[in-house]
C-alpha positions as CSV (number, residue, x, y, z in Angstrom):
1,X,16.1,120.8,100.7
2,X,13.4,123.3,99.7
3,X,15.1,126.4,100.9
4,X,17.9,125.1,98.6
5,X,15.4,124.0,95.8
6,X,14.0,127.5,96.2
7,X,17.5,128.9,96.2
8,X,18.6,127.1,93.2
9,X,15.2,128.9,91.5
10,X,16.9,132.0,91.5
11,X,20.1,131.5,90.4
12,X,19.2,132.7,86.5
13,X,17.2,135.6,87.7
14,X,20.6,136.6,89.8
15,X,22.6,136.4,86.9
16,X,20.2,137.4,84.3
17,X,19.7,141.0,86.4
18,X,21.8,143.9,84.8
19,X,23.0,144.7,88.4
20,X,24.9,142.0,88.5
21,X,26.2,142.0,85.4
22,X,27.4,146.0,85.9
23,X,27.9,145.7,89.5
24,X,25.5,148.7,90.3
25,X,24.7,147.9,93.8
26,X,28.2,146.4,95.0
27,X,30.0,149.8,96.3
28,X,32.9,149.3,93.8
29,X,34.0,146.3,95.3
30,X,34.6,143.1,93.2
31,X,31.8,141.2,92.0
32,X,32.7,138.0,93.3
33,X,29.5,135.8,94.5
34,X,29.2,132.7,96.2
35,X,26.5,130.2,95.8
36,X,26.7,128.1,99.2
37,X,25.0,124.7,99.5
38,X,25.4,121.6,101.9
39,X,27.7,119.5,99.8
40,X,25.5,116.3,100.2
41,X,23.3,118.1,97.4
42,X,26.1,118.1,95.0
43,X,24.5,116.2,92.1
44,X,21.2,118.0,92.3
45,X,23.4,121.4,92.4
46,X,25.4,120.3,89.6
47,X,21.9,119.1,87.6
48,X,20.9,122.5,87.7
49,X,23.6,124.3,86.8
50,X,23.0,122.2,83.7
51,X,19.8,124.2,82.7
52,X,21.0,127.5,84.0
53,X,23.9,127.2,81.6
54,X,21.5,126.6,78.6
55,X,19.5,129.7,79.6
56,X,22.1,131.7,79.7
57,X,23.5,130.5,76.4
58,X,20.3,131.3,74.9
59,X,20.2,134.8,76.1
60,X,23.6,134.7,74.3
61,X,25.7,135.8,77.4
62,X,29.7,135.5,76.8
63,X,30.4,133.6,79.9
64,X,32.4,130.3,80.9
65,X,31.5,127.7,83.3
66,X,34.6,126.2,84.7
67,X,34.7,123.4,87.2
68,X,37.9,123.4,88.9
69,X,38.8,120.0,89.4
70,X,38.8,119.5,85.3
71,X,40.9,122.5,85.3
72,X,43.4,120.8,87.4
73,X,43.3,117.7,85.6
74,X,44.2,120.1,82.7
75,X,47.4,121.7,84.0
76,X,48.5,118.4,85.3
77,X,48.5,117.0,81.7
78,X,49.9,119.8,80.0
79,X,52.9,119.5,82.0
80,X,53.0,115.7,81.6
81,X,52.3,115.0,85.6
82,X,49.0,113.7,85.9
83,X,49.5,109.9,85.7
84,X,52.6,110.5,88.0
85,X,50.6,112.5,90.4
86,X,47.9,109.7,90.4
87,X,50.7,106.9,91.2
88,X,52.5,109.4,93.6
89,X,48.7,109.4,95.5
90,X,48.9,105.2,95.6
91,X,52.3,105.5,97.0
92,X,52.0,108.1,99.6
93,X,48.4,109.2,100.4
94,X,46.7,112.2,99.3
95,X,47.9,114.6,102.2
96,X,51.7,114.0,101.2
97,X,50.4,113.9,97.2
98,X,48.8,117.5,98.2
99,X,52.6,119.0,99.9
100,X,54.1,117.4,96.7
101,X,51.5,119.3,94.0
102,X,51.4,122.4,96.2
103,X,54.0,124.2,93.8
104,X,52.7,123.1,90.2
105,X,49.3,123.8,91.5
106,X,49.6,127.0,93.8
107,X,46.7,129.4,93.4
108,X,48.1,131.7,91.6
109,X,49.3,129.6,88.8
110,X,44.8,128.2,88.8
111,X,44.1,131.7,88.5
112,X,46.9,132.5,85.5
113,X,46.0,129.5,83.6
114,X,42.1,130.2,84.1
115,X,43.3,134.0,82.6
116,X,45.3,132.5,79.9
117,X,43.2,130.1,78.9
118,X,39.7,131.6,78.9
119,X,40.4,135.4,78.7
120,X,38.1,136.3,81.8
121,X,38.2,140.0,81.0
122,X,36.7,139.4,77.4
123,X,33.8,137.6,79.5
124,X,30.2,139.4,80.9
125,X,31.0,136.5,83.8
126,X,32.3,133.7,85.3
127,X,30.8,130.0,86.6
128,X,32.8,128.1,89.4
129,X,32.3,125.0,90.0
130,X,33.9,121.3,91.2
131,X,35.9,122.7,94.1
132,X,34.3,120.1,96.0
133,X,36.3,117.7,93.7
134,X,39.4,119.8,94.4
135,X,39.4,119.8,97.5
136,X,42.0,120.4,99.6
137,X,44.3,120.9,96.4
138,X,42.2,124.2,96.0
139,X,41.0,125.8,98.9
140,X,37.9,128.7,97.8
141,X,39.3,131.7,99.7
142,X,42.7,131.1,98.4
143,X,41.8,130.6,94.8
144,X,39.1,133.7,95.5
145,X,42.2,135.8,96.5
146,X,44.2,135.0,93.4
147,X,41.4,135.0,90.6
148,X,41.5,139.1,92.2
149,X,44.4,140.2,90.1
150,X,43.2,138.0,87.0
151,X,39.3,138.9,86.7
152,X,39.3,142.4,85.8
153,X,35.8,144.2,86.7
154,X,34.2,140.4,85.3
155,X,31.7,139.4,88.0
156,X,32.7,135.5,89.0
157,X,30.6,133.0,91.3
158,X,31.5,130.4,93.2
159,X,29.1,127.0,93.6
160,X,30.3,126.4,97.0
161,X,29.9,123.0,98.6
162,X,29.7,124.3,102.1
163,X,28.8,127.4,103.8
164,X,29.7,131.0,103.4
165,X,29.3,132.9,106.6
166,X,29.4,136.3,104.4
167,X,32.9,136.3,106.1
168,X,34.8,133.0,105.8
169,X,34.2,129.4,104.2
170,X,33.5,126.7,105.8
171,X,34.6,123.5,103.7
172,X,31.5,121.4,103.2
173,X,29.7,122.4,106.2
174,X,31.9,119.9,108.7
175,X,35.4,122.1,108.4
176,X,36.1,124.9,111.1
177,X,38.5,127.5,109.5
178,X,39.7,130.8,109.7
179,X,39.7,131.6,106.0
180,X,38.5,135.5,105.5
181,X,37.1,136.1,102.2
182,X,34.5,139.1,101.4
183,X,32.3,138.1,98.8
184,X,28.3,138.5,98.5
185,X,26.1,135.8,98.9
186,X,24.5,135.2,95.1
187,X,20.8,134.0,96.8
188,X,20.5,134.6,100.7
189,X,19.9,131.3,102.8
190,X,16.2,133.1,104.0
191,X,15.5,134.9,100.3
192,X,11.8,134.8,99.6
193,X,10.7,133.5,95.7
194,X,10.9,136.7,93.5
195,X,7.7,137.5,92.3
196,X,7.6,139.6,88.6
């Protein structure tokens, strides 16, 4: 808890450094971050996300915050199919409600609504969150994958409730999977405090 406290710390700095906003150090790859945490910390996660969104609004960044499960909630009602979708999940279970929502919520449609609807290559960056929530409707390395071809040279992180190897995910600490992503890790597990 106080390695993640202390994690949590540095989040702003991260963000706030002009290297990661220009992508200086990242070898012209894609800068696309993950923020890893053991999912039983999700509130205190998501409370301070809270205040690192007002300090970056103050500093007048152009950025969204998006958490993922609202923006499924939000392409399910646009197409009329979210109270169906919640009685389909009564009916059948959540495994079958997944096979059945696979289509109208594939990856790649997430990624071109997130495009259409918030203009990510207008942004400095982009704020992840709620895949938790999502979960297994949205699998990170998937949605990773197809948020590529939609981001532009916009850095993006991911508030990951689970742990990023630096090679794969693994879904809330508890799920094995072979799920090859390369992203960079926002604050290393064993970063010291940054002294200025």
């Amino acid at each position: 808890m106080k390695n993640l406290q202390n994690r949590l710390n540095q989040v702003f700095e991260r963000i706030n450094d002009e290297k990661f906003l220009t992508g200086d150090t990242l070898g012209n790859e894609i800068g696309f971050w993950v923020f890893d945490y053991p999912a039983k910390h999700e509130l205190l996660v998501r409370n301070h996300l809270k205040d690192v969104n007002d300090k970056l609004t103050k500093r007048g960044y152009r950025f969204e915050h998006l958490n993922i499960f609202e923006i499924l909630i939000e392409m399910l009602e646009s197409r009329d199919l979210f109270a169906r979708a919640c009685a389909r999940e009564k009916q059948v279970g959540a495994d079958k409600l997944r096979k059945t929502l696979a289509g109208p919520l594939s990856q790649d449609k997430v990624a071109q609504y997130i495009a259409d609807q918030f203009k990510p290559t207008e942004l400095d960056f982009v704020l992840l969150s709620g895949l938790g929530s999502a979960w297994p409707l949205v699998r990170g390395h998937e949605l990773l994958s197809a948020l590529q071809d939609v981001m532009g040279r916009t850095p993006l992180v991911l508030f990951y409730p689970g742990e990023y190897s630096g090679i794969d995910l693994h879904p809330f600490g508890m799920i094995e999977s072979k799920n090859y992503y390369r992203a960079f890790k926002l604050v290393p597990d064993d970063v010291k405090r940054i002294k200025n």
